[in-house]
Phi, psi and omega in degrees: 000086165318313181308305178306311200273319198294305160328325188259348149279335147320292177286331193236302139110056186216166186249159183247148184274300201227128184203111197245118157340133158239129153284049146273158151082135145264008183237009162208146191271134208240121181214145161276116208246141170247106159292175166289308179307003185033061165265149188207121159218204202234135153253124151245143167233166180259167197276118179294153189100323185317318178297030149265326183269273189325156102303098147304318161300326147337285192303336195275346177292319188273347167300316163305315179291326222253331204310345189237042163247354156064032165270313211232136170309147158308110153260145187305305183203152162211145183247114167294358154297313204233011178082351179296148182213148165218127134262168193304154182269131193261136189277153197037042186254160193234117167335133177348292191298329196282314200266147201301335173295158214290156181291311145320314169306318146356280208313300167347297179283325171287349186275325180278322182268002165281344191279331172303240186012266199320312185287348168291141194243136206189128169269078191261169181277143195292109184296094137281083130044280148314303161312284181314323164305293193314331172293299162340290188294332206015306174223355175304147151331156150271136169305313209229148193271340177260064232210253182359314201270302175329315181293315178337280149346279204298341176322301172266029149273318171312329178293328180278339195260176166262133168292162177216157181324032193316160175278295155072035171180067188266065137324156160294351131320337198254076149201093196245124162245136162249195184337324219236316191203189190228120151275131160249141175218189202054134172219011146338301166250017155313124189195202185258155201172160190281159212271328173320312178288345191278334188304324183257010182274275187277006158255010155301293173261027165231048197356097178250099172240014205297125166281036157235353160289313192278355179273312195302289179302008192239316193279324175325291156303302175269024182002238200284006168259021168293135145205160204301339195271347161287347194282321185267002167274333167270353161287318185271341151310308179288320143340291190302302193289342157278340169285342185289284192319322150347283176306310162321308154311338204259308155348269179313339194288290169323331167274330186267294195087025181278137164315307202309301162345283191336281169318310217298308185319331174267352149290311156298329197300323208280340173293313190291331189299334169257334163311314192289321168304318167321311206243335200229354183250024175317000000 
């Protein structure tokens, strides 16, 4: 990868030894960089077409808010033109599903740096939801005979709330532990938004549905300002958030044509569809 070497010799002013893949992410390619100084950091690069969805510059802001809070791997470099980023390489660290601590302990450590997220204050730009869906769906049918009643909700929860920072793509890629702590990292799609989606981010997309986990983790988070009715706002939230992605996959599938699409899309449709007979058709 020229575009690599040229850059870690720009920047660093070091030559590469070694450049290995990672088969993380769908909107950017992941490389692992080894020097001759035997130095190790993460080159991302984005996906072409991306400077059409992202605002980059969005991102290095919240990276900047976020860098002495001891959330986000350190970077190295970032260009806000074209989304390349590097950062330092954390040695033995493991994607959310991959690392061996007890599940509670996870939750537990994502419930505290989200709470960090949220509480920062920053004028970033606003992750709509909504909006994105209708760009998603665009002229399609509705998928879900409750599709109407879900939006309905989330309508007056938007009405209702303050926005705060999200993360708003807590996938198990962006969420790496090593011995010791938990990094969330990528802010591609951060922006301000209610903090309940980001919430319905992640235990949606690391398809948690066990209800003594998402109670555990939810009370993790709002420690004593827990009550049973955040517990029920957050079922048409995780809900909602399988109905945005759907749409979203049937999009990229139409645009892309990747198997991986294919899945994601049979997987939210089949989810929601069954959360909601679970939860509300009792």
């Amino acid at each position: 990868m020229k575009i690599i070497e040229s850059i870690i010799k720009n920047v660093f002013n070091e030559d590469i030894k070694d450049i290995e893949y990672i088969p993380l992410g769908l909107t950017n390619d992941n490389y692992k960089v080894v020097t001759n100084s035997f130095n190790k950091y993460i080159v991302r690069i984005p996906k072409k077409g991306n400077e059409k969805i992202f605002k980059y510059s969005n991102e290095e802001l919240v990276i900047s808010a976020l860098k002495n809070k001891d959330i986000d791997v350190q970077t190295l470099y970032y260009d806000n033109k074209s989304g390349i980023k590097i950062t330092k390489y954390i040695e033995n660290s493991k994607v959310f599903n991959e690392s061996s601590l007890a599940i509670e302990k996870k939750i537990s450590m994502v419930a505290e740096k989200l709470r960090e997220i949220h509480k920062t204050s920053i004028n970033s730009l606003k992750f709509n939801a909504l909006e994105k869906l209708n760009v998603f769906k665009g002229k399609s049918l509705s998928l879900f005979p409750f599709e109407g009643t879900i939006i309905k909700n989330i309508e007056n929860q938007y009405l209702k709330n303050n926005l705060v920072l999200c993360h708003n793509d807590l996938v198990n890629g962006n969420l790496l532990f090593d011995n010791k702590r938990l990094y969330i990292i990528d802010y591609e799609y951060a922006g301000m938004n209610n903090k309940m989606f980001d919430l319905a981010s992640f235990i949606s997309e690391n398809d948690i549905t066990d209800e003594k986990t998402i109670l555990d983790f939810l009370k993790y988070y709002y420690l004593d300002k827990y009550s049973n009715d955040i517990f029920e706002d957050l079922k048409i939230w995780y809900i909602f958030n399988d109905i945005l992605w759907t749409y979203w996959a049937k999009y990229m599938l139409e645009k892309d044509g990747k198997e991986i699409f294919n899945k994601i899309y049979y997987q939210k449709l089949n989810r929601a569809n069954n959360l909601y007979n679970l939860w509300f058709e009792k």
